[in-house]
C-alpha positions in Angstrom: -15.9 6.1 -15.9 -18.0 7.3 -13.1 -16.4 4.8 -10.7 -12.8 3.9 -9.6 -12.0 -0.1 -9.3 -11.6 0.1 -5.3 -15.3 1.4 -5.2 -16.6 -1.5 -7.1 -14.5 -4.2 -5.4 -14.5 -2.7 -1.7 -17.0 -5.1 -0.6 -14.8 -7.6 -1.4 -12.5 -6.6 1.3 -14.2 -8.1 4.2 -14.0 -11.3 2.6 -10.6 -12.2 3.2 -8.6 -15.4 3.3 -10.2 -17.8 6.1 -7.6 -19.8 7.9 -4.8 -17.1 7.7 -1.5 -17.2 8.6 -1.8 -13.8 10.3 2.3 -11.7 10.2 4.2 -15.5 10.8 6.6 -15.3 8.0 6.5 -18.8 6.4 9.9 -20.1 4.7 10.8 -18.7 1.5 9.1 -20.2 -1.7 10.8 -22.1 -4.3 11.3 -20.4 -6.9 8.8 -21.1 -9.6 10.4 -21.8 -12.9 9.4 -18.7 -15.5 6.8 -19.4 -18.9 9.0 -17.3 -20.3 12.3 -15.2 -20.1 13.0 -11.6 -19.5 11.0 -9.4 -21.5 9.5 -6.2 -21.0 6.9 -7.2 -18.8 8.6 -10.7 -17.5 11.4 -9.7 -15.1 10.7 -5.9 -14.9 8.3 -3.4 -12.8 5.5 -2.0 -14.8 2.8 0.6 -13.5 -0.5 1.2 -14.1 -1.4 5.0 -15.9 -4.4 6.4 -16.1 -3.9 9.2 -18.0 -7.6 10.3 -17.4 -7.0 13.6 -15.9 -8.4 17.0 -18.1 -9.4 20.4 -17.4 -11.5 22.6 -19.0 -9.2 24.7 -21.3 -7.0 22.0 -21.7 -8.1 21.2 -25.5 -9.2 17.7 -24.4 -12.4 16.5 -26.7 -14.1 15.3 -23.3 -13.6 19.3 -22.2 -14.6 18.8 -18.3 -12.4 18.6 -15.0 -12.3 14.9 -16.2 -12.3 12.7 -13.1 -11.5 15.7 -10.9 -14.7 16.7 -10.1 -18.2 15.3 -10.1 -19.8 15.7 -13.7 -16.7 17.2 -15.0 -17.4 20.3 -12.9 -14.1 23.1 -11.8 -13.2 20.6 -8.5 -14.3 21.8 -5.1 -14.4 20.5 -1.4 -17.9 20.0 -2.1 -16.8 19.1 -5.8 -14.2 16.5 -5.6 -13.6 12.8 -7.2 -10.1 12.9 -5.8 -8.6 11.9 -2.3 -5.0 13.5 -2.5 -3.3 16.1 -4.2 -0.8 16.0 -7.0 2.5 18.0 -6.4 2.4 20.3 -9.8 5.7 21.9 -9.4 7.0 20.5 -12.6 4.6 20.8 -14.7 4.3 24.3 -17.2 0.9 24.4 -17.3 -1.4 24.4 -14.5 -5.3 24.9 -14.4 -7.0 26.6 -11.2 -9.4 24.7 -9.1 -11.8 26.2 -6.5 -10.0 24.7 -3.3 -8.3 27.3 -1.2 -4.7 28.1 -1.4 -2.0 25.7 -0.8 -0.7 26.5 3.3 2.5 27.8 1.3 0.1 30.6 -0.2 0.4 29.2 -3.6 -2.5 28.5 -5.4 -4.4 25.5 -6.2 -3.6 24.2 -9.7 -4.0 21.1 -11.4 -2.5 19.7 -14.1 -4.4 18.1 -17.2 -3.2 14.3 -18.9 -3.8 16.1 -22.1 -0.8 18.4 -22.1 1.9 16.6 -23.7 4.3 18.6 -21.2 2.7 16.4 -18.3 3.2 13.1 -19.6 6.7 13.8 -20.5 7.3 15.0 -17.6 5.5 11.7 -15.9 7.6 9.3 -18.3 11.3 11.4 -17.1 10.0 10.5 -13.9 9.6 7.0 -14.6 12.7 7.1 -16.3 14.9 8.5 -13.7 13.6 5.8 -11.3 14.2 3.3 -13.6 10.6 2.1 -13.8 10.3 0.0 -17.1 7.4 0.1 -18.6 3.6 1.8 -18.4 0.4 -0.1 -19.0 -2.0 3.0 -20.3 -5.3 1.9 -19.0 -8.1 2.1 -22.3 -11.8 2.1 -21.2 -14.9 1.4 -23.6 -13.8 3.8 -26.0 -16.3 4.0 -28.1 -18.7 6.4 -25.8 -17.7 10.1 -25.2 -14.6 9.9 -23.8 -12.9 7.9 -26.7 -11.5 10.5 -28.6 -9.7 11.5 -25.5 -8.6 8.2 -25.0 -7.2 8.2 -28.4 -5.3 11.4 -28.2 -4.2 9.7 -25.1 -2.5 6.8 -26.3 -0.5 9.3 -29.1 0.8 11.4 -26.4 2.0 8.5 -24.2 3.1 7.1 -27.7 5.4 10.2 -27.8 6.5 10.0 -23.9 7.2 6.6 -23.9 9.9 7.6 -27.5 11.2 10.5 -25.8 12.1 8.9 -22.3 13.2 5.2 -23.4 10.2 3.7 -21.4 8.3 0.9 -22.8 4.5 1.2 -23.0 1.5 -1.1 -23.5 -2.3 -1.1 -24.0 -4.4 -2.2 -20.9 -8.1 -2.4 -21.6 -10.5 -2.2 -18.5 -13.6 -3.9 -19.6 -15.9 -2.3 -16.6 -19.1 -1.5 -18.0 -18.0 -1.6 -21.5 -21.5 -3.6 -22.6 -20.5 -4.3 -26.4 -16.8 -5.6 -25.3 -16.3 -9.0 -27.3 -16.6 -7.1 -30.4 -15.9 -3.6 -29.9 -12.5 -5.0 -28.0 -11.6 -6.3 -31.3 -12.5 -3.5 -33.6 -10.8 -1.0 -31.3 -7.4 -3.2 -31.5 -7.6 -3.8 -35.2 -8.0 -0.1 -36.1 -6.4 1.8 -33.8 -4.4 0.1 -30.9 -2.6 -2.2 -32.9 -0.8 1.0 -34.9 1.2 2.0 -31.9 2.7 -1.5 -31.8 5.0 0.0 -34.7 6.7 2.3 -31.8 10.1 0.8 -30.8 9.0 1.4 -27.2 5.8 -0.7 -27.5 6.3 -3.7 -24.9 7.6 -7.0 -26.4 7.1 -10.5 -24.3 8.2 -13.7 -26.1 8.7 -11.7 -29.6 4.3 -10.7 -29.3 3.3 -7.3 -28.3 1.5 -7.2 -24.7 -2.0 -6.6 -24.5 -3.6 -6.6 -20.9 -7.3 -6.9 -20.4 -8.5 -6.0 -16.6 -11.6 -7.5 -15.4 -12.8 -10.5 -16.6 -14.6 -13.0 -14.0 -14.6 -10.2 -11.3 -18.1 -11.0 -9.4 -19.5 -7.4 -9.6 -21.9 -5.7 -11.6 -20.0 -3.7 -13.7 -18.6 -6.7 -15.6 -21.1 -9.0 -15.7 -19.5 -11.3 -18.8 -20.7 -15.3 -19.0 -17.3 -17.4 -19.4 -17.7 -18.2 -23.0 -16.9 -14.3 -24.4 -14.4 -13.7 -22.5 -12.7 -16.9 -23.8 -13.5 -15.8 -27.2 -11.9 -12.3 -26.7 -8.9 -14.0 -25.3 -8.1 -16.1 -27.9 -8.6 -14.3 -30.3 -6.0 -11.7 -28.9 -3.7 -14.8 -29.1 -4.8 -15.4 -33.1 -3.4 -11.9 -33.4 -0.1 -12.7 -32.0 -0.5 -10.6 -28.9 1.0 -12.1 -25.9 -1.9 -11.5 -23.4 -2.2 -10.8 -19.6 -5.4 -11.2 -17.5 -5.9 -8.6 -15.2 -8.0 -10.9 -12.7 -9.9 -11.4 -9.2 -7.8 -12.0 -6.1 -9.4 -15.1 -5.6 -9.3 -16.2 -9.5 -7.5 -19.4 -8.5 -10.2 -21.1 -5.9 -13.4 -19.1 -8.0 -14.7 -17.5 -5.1 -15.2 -14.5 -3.1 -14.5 -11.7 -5.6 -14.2 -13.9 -8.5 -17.4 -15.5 -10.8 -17.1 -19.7 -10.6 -16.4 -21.4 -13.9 -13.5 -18.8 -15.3 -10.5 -21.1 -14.1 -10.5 -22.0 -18.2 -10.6 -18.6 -19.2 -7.5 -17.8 -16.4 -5.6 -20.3 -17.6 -5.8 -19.4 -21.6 -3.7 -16.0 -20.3 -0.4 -15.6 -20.7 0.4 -14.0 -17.5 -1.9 -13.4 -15.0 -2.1 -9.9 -12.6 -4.2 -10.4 -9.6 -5.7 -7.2 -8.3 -4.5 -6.3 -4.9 -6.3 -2.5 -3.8 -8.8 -3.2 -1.1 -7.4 -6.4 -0.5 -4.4 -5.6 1.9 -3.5 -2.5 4.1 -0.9 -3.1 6.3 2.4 -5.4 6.5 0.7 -7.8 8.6 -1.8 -8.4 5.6 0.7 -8.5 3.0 2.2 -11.2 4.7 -0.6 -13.1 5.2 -1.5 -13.0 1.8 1.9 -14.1 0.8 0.7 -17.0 2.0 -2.1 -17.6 1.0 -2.4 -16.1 -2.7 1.2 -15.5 -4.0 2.7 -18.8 -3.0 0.0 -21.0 -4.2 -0.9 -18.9 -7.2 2.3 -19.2 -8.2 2.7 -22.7 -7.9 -0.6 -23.0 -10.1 0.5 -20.9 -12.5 4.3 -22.7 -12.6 1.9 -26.2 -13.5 0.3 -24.2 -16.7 2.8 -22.6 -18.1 1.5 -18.9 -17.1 3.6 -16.2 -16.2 2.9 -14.8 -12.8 2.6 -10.8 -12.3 1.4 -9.4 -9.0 0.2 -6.3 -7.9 2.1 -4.3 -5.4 0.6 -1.2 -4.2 1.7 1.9 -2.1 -1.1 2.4 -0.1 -3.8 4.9 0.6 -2.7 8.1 1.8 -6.3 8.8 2.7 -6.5 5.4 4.6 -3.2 5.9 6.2 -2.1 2.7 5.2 1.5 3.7 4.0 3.7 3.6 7.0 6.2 6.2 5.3 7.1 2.9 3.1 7.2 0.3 4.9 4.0 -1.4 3.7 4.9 -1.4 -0.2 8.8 -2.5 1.0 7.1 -5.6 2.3 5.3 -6.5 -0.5 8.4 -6.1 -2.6 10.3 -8.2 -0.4 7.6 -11.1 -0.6 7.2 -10.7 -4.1 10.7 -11.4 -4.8 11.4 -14.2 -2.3 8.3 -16.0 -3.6 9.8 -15.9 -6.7 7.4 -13.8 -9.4 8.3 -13.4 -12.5 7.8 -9.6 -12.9 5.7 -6.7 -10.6 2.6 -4.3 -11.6 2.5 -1.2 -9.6 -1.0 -0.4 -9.3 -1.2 2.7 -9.9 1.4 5.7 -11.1 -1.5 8.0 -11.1 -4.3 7.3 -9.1 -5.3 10.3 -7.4 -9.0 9.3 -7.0 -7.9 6.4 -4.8 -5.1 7.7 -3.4 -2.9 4.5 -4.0 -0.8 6.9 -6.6 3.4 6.5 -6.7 3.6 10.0 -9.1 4.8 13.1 -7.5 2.6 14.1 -4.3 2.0 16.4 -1.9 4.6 16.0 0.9 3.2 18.3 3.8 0.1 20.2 4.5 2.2 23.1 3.1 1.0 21.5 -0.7 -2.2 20.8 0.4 -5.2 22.9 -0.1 -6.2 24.7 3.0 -9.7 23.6 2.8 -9.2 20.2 1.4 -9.1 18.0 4.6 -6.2 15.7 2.4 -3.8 14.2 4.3 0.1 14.5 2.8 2.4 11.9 2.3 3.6 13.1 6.3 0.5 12.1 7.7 1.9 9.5 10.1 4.5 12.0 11.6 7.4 10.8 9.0 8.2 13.7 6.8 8.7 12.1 2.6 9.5 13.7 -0.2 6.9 14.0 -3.0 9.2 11.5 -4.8 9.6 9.0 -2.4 7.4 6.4 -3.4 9.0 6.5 -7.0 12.3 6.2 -5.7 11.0 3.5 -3.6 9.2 1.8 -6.4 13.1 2.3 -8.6 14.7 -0.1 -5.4 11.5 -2.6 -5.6 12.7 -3.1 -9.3 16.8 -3.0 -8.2 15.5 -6.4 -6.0 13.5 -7.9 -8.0 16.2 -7.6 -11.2 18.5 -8.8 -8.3 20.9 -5.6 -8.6 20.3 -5.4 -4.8 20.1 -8.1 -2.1 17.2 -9.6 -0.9 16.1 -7.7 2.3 13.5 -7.4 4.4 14.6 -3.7 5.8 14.1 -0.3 3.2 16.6 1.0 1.5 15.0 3.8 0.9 15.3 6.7 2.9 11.6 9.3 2.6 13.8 12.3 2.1 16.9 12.1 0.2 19.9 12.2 2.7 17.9 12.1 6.0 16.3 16.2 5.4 16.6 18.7 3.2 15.3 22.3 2.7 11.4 22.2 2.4 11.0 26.0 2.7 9.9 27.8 -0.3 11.1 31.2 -1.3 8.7 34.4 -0.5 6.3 35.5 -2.8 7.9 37.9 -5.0 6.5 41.4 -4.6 5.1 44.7 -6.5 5.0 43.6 -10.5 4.7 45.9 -12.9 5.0 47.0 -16.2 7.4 49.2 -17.2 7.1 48.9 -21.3 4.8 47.4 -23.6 4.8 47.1 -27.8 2.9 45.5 -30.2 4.3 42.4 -30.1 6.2 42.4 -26.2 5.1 43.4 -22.4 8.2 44.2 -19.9 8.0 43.1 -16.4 10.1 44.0 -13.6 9.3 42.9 -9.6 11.3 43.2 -6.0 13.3 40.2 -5.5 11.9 37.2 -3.4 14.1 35.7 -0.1 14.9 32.1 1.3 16.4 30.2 3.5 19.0 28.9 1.7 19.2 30.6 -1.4 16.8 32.6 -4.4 17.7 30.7 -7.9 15.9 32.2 -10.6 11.8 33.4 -11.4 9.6 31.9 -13.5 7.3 33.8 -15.4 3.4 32.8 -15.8 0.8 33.7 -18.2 -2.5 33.8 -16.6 -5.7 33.2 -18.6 -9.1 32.4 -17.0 -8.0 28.9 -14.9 -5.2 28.2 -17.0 -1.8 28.9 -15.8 1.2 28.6 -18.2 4.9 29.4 -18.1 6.3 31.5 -20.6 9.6 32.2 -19.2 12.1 32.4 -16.6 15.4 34.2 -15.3 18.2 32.8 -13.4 19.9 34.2 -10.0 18.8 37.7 -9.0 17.8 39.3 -12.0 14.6 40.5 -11.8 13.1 41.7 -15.4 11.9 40.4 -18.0 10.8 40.7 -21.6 7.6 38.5 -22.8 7.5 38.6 -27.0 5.5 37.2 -29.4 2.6 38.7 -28.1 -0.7 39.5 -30.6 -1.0 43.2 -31.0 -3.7 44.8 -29.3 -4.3 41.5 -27.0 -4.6 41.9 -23.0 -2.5 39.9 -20.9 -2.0 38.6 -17.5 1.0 37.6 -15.7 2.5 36.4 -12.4 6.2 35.6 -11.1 6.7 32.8 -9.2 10.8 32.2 -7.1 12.4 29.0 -7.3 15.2 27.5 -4.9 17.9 25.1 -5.2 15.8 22.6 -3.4 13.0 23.0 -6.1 10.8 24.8 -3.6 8.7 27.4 -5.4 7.0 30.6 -3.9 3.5 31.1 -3.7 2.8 33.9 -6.6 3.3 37.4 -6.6 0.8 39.9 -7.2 -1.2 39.5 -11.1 -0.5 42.7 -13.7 -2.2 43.6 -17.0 -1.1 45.0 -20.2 -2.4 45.6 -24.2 -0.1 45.2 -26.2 -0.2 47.9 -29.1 -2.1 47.9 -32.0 -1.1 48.6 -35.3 2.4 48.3 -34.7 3.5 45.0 -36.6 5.6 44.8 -39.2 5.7 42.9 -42.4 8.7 41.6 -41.1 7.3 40.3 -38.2 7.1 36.3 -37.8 3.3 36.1 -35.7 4.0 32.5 -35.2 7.3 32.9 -33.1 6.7 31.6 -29.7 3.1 30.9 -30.1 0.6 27.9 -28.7 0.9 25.2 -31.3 -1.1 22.2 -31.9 -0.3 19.4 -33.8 -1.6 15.6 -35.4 0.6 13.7 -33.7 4.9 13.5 -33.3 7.6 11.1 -33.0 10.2 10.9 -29.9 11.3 14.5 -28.3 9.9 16.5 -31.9 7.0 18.4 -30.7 5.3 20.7 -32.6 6.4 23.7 -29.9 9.8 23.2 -31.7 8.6 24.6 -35.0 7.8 28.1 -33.5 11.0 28.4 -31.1 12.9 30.4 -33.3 15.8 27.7 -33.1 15.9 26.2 -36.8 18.1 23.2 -35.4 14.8 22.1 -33.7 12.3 20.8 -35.7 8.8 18.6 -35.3 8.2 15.6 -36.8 4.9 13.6 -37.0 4.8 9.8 -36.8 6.1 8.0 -39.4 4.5 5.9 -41.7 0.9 7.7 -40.8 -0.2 10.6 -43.2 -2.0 12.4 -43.5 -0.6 15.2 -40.5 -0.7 18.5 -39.6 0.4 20.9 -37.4 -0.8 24.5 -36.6 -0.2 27.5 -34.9 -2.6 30.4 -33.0 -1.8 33.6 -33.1 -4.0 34.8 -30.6 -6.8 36.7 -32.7 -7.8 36.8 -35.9 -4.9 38.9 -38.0 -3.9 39.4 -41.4 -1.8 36.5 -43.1 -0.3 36.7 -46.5 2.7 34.9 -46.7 4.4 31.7 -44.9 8.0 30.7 -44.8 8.8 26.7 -44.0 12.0 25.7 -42.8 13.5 22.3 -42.5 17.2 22.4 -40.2 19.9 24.1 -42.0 22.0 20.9 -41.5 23.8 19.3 -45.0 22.8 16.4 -43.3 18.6 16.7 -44.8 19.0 15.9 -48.2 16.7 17.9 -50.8 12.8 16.5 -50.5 9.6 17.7 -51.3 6.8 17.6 -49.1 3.2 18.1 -50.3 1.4 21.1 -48.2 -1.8 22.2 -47.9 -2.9 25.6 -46.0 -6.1 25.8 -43.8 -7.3 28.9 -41.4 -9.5 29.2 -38.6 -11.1 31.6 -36.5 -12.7 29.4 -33.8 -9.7 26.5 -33.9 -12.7 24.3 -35.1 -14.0 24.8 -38.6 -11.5 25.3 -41.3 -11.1 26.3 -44.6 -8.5 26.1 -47.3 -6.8 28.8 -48.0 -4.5 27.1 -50.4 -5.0 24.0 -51.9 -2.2 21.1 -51.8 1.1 21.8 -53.8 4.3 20.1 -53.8 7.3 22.6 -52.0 11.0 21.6 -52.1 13.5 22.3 -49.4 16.8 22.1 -50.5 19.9 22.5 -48.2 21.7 24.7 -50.8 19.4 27.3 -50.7 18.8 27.5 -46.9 15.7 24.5 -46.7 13.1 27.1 -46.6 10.2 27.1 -49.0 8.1 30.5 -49.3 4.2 30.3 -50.1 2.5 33.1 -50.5 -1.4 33.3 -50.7 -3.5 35.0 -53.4 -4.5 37.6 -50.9 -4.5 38.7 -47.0 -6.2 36.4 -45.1 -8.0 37.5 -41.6 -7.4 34.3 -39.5 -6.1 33.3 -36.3 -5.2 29.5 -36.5 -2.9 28.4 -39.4 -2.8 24.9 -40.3 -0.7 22.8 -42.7 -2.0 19.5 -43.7 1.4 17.4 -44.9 0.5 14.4 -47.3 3.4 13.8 -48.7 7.5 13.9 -47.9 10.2 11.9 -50.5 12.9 12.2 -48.1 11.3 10.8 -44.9 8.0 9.3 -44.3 6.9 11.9 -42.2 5.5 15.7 -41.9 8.9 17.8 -41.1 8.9 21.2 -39.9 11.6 23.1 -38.3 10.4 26.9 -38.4 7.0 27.8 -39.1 6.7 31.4 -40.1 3.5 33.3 -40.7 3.7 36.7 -41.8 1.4 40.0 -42.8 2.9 41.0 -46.2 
């Protein structure tokens, strides 16, 4: 989508309530009795994701700087679709922009939705701030970016398992011109599968389905009553428990909402009134406390709909966050009006700026040339986690773990300061031994305030950035493996503190590895890029190349055919393959039916040995051996799994690809 919801609605903004209250804080509202009891969306905080974020090298179908940068081009000052910058420190795979350097030196990375590394990484966040549950926001999907989309939903699928965080589907019906049928088709054969995930949200016993924008009064959803209607109720036929994700003004039909809808509002089961572009400071929150939340709620108490409000952070770029003070407010009103539950809009909304996810905290995470203001801007220095940990004590209120009050718990930096200094850059790396299948690096140690503790150790290639290993303390060597023979690489070491301050990077070195140096004996698959079908909870595909066979990958269940593969870089020899399911007594014998497919270009395959059955027994070590007719020049090795008696579900726990 070419637009983000603030730009459609912003002229909405000037028209706000007439006759308001202004910052006179009215008595608190009764309490509206609830259409339903708690739930996972009814009496929890839920946030909005986006997930729309990709970089070119990512893997992503869409392949662009997806909502980064105009046209999917490499993101620029002159290039840009976003308003503040995402603190990446966490994430193991970065993607270089063309902004500047950070101030701290580093450079400017970005991370990509795609990698299933950042989403986890988003969900542990929600999870430590006991967040509840994510509504993944689902476009038309049927133009170019739905594949992505698809992928999407399986990787927050997986998140959502791994991190105990429930997750539902949130279609945005802006410019989506064949919605009322598509809407349905979309649901019926492919949205509707993730509802088998434990972690998919529950209200009332009915999965929750949200669908964002109908009656807005805007071009870009131009629906007649009637359809809409329709679309709703038939959601309902389903068994879905539905929310409307509607106009501020959806209860009187005016200013940003279409007349005639009130029927379709009330045939919701919960209604979310959108909030960005409406409010900016505490005196507005207040004001529309009184004039939207209490009386919406009250209307929404009479018909038996459950009330969900937004509550935003702010706009960094707007300066509307007042270090916290403006989203406490709204928390506070929220719960002594009474609502039943609390939408965060959004987790990741960089392109507005209204995100709560990890954030730059100082002009020292900022590109140079960016003009981006930081999460300091208004003198009060906030960590890049605050607003999550602020959003984790909105949800202790509202769940009434916490009292009622109108002052912030929170404090912007964890005990009042803390170390913000990075470590220096680490200097001279170099080389100092190389093989076929391993590079050894060795560099001078870095200093800091407080303390050096530990290196991590990038990859470089092209934009993309991606750890492949790290040291703790001071030492200051290390060994990279399962390398391709006779392959060029690039690396950079990066220092770490206590504080989780890293150091801009050292200098970049290049090797070649060997050639003609590997083994039979060699595994080419140990500690190489793997992709994969699809997994369940914490069982990535990365697992089946780790060399640990007490890890393992496992696709979703219930959903064959899977596969998972493996690159090895560049096209090499391949004769044999050795499968391993974890040593444990615990896996009882199965068989699982494999086929074999290379590639040289990742995207057209061919079978290199057709679909047999291959038993794994725990008596004999749970390994299977298949060995092709001949050598095999290839560089991507797939197995397709059809087939497991033991579990309904591809298993893999080493994935071995060998020469001879």
């Amino acid at each position: 989508m070419g637009v983000t919801r603030r730009t459609l609605l912003q002229a909405a903004v000037a028209a706000t309530a007439v006759g308001a209250i202004g910052t006179t804080e009215a008595a608190t509202a009764q309490s509206a009795s609830a259409a339903s009891g708690p739930g996972d969306v009814v009496g929890k905080v839920s946030v909005g994701y986006q997930g729309w974020f990709a970089c070119v090298g990512d893997g992503a179908p869409i392949n662009s700087w997806w909502h980064y940068g105009a046209n999917g081009g490499n993101p620029s000052p002159s290039n840009t679709t976003i308003v503040a910058w995402p603190d990446v420190r966490e994430f193991t795979h970065t993607y270089h922009s063309l902004y500047a350097n950070l101030g701290n030196g580093q450079p400017a990375n970005l991370f990509s939705s795609y990698d299933q590394q950042t989403v986890d990484t988003h969900f542990a966040w929600m999870q430590q701030n006991n967040i509840d549950t994510a509504a993944l926001q689902r476009f038309n999907p049927v133009g170019g970016e739905g594949p992505t989309r698809d992928a999407m939903a399986i990787k927050v699928r997986a998140a959502a398992e791994a991190h105990s965080r429930k997750f539902y589907i949130m279609y945005d019906v802006t410019d989506w011109t064949n919605m009322q049928s598509e809407i349905k088709t979309d649901w019926t054969n492919k949205m509707k599968a993730h509802t088998a995930s434990p972690m998919y949200a529950q209200q009332n016993g009915m999965p929750v389905v949200c669908i964002w924008g109908f009656g807005f009064a805007d071009d870009g959803r131009p629906f007649a009553p009637g359809p809409c209607l329709d679309v709703v109720n038939w959601f309902k036929s389903q068994g879905v428990y539905v929310i409307g994700g509607v106009p501020t003004w959806w209860r009187t039909g005016d200013r940003d909402s279409r007349a005639g809808f009130i029927d379709v509002y009330h045939a919701f089961h919960a209604l979310s009134p959108w909030m960005v572009g409406r409010i900016g400071n505490v005196s507005d929150a207040d004001n529309f406390y009184n004039v939207a939340t209490v009386p919406d709620l009250a209307d929404c108490a009479a018909h038996g709909i459950d009330y969900l409000p937004c509550v935003l952070p702010g706009a960094v770029t707007l300066r509307q966050r007042a270090h916290g003070d403006f989203m406490w407010r709204q928390f506070y009103n929220m719960k002594r009006a009474g609502v039943q539950g609390i939408y965060i809009s959004m987790f990741d909304e960089f392109n507005e700026g209204n995100q709560i996810a990890k954030t730059a905290e100082s002009a020292a995470w900022l590109p140079t040339d960016s003009n981006m203001l930081a999460l300091d801007e208004d003198g009060t220095a906030c960590s890049s986690d605050y607003y999550l940990r602020l959003t984790g004590d909105g949800g202790r209120m509202l769940k009434g773990q916490i009292a009622l009050t109108a002052t912030r718990p929170t404090q912007p930096v964890v005990g009042g300061g803390g170390d913000t200094v990075p470590p220096t850059a680490p200097g001279s790396l170099h080389v100092t031994g190389h093989t076929a299948n391993s590079i050894a690096l060795a560099w001078t140690a870095s200093t800091d305030n407080v303390g050096v503790t530990g290196y991590r150790i990038m990859r470089v290639s092209g934009s993309t950035t991606t750890q492949v290993g790290s040291t703790a303390g001071n030492v200051t060597t290390f060994n990279v493996t399962g390398l391709t023979p006779s392959t060029a690489y690039t690396f950079l070491v990066q220092a770490l503190d206590a504080a989780g301050d890293i150091s801009g990077p050292s200098n970049q070195v290049s090797a070649t590895t060997d050639a003609g140096s590997s083994q039979p004996g060699t595994n080419l698959a140990l500690h190489r890029p793997t992709s994969e079908s699809s997994h369940t909870q914490v069982y990535g595909s990365g697992n089946a190349v780790d060399g640990d066979p007490n890890s393992y990958w496992e696709s979703n269940n219930n959903a064959f055919p899977q596969w998972i593969q493996v690159d090895l870089g560049s096209s090499t020899g391949v004769r044999r393959l050795v499968l391993n399911l974890p040593p444990a007594t615990a896996w009882s014998t199965r068989s699982q039916t494999i086929a074999v497919q290379g590639s040289t270009d990742g995207g057209t395959f061919s079978t290199l040995l057709a679909a047999a059955s291959y038993t794994f027994n725990p008596a004999s070590g749970n390994a299977a051996t298949i060995t092709l007719p001949a050598s095999v020049n290839t560089r991507y090795v797939r197995l397709n799994f059809t087939a497991n008696n033991g579990w309904p579900a591809g298993q893999l726990s080493e994935f071995q690809v060998f020469s001879a």
